[in-house]
C-alpha positions in Angstrom: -92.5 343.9 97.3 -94.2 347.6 98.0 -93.9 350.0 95.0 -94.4 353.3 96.8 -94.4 354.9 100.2 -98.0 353.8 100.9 -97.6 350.2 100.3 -94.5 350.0 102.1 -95.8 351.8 105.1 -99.0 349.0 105.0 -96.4 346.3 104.1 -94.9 347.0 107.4 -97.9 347.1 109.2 -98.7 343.7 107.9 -95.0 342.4 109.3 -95.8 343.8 112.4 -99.4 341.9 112.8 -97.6 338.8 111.4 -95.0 339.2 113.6 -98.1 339.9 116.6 -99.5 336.8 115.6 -96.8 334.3 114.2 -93.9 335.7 115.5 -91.4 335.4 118.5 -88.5 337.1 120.3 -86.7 334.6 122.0 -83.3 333.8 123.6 -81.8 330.3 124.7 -78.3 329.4 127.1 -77.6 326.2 125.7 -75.0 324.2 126.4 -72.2 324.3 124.0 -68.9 322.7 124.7 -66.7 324.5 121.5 -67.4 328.0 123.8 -64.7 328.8 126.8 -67.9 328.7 129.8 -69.3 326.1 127.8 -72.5 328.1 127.5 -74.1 329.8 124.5 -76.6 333.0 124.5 -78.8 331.9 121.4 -80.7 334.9 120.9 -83.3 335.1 117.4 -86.6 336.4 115.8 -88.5 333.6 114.7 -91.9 333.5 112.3 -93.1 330.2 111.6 -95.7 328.9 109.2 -96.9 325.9 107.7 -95.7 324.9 104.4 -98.4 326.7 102.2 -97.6 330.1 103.5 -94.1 329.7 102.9 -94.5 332.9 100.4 -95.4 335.3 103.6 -91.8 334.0 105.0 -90.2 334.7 101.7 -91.6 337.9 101.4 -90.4 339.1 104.7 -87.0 337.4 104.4 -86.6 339.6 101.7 -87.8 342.8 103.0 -85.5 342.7 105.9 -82.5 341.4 103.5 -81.3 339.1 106.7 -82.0 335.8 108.3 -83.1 332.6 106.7 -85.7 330.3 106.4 -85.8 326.5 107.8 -87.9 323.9 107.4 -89.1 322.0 110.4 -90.5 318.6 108.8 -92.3 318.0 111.4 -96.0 318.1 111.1 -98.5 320.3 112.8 -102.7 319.8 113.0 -102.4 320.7 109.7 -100.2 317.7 108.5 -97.8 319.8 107.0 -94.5 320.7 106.8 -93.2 323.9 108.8 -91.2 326.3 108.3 -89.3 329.6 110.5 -87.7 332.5 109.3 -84.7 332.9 112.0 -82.8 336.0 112.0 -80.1 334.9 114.5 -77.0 337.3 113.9 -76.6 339.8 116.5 -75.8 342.3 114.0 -78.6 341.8 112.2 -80.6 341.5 115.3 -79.4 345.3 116.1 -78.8 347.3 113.5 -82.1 345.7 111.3 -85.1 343.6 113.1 -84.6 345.9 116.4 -85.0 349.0 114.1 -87.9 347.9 112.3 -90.4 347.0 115.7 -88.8 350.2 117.3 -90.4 352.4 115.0 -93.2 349.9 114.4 -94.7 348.7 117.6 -96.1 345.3 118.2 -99.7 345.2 120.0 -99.9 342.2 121.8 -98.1 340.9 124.6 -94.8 340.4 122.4 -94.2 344.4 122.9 -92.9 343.3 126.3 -90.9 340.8 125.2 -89.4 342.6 122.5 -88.2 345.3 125.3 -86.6 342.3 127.0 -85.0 341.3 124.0 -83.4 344.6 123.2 -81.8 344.6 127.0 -80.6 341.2 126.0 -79.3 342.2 123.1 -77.2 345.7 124.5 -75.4 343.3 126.9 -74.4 340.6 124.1 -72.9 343.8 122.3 -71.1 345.1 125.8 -69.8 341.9 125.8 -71.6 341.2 129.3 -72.7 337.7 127.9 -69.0 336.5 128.2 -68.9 336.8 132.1 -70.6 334.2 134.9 -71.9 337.6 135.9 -73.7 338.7 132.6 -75.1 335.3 131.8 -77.2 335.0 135.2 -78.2 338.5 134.4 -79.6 337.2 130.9 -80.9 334.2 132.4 -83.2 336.0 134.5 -83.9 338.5 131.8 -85.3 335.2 130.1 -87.2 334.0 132.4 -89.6 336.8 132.1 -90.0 336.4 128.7 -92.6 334.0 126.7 -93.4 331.2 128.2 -92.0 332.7 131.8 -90.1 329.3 132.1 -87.0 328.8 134.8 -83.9 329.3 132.9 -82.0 325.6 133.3 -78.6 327.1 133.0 -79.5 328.7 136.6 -80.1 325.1 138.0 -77.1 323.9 136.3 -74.2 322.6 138.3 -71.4 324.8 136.8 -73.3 327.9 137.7 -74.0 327.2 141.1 -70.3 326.6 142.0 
């Protein structure tokens, strides 16, 4: 971990081009019959890596003092395991990893996500995600995001009623 101010402040530079590069901002509805609508907002940061740069993830995990990492034992092109640090509480989400990228901006396209994230994020906290309402207004928040994909909780049956 950095020392002094220097280090830190290129430490943090390196999470941010990590995060550019290996990182991802992403939140999922998913169907979840233990909640009352039977929908879940799933919202995380995610860095993932193969199995022998597991020491980047556990260096970061510990800077930010949150999230944890998995392992995904499935095998990429590399025929390895792989692993992703999650950081999936919305507390953590708020009050640390949405912090951190505010005062240290990504460059690439992931800066536009991120901005969708936060929005996603403020109406999880105003408790918008709880209503029919605030969930369609997520949804289509997410479908801008990443991979620009149609949100499937939109084509769903139960929201179409």
């Amino acid at each position: 971990m950095p020392i002094n101010q220097q280090e830190r402040l290129k430490f943090e530079h390196w999470i941010v081009g990590f995060t550019d590069g290996e990182g991802c901002f992403s939140v999922s509805i998913i169907k979840n019959h233990t909640t009352k609508s039977g929908w879940q907002i799933f919202p995380e940061f995610v860095i993932t890596q193969g199995e022998r740069s597991l020491k980047a993830l556990e260096k970061i995990k510990k800077f930010f003092r949150c999230g944890k990492i998995y392992i995904n034992r499935r095998k990429d092109n590399h025929q390895e395991n792989l692993y992703r640090y999650c950081v999936r509480s919305v507390s953590d989400l708020s009050e640390i990893i949405i912090p951190f990228f505010s005062a240290h901006r990504l460059q690439t396209a992931k800066a536009d996500d991120f901005k969708k994230f936060i929005k996603i994020i403020k109406l999880i906290k105003q408790g918008k995600h709880l209503k029919e309402n605030g969930k369609i207004q997520i949804a289509r928040i997410i479908e801008q995001m990443n991979r620009r994909t149609p949100a499937r909780f939109l084509e769903s049956p139960e929201t179409k009623r």
